[in-house]
N, C-alpha and C positions, 0 to 999 in steps of 0.2 A: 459610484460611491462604494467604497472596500468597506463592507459589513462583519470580516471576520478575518482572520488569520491562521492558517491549519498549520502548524509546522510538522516535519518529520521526526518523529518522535515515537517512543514505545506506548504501545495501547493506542493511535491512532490508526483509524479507517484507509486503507489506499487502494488504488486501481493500480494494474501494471498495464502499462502502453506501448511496450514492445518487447521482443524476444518471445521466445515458445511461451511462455506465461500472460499471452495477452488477452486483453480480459477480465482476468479473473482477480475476485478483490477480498481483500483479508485484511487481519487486524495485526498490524507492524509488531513483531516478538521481541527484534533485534536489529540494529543495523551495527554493518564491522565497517564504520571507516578506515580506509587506507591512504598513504600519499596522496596518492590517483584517483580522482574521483570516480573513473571507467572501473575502477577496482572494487570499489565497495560492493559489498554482498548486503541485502537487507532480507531479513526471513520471517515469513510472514503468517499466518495459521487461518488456513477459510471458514466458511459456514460450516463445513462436515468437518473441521477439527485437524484438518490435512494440512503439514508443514510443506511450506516450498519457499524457493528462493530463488530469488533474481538480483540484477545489476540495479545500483541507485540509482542510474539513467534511467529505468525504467516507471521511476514508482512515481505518482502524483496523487497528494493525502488530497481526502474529499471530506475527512468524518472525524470526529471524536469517538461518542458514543453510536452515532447511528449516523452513518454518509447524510451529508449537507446536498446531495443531489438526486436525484430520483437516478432510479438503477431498473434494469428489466428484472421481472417478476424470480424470484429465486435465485439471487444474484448474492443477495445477502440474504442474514435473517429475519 
């Protein structure tokens, strides 16, 4: 049963799942669609306030306000 629906969107929760940023998980600032979906940049700001950025292949939204998944201790806020 699908209880909910997360799209990718600004001010949503995500995890990145691959490339040097994996891991680590922020609140979506920005995404720059291009042609290419390999291309898109999505930019994202963590718990310490730190912007970083990675490929759209990499992001999988978990969260609104607060991740929809339990996360290891200091992961988030």
């Amino acid at each position: 049963e699908i209880l909910d629906h997360l799209r990718l969107e600004k001010g949503n929760i995500a995890i990145v799942i691959g490339g040097r940023n994996v891991g680590r998980v922020g609140r979506i600032v920005e995404v720059k669609q291009v042609f290419k979906r390999a291309s898109s940049i999505v930019s994202l700001v963590d718990k310490d306030e730190n912007v970083f950025h990675t490929s759209l292949n990499y992001i999988f939204v978990i969260g609104r306000d607060k991740p929809a998944i339990s996360l290891p201790e200091g992961a988030w806020k």
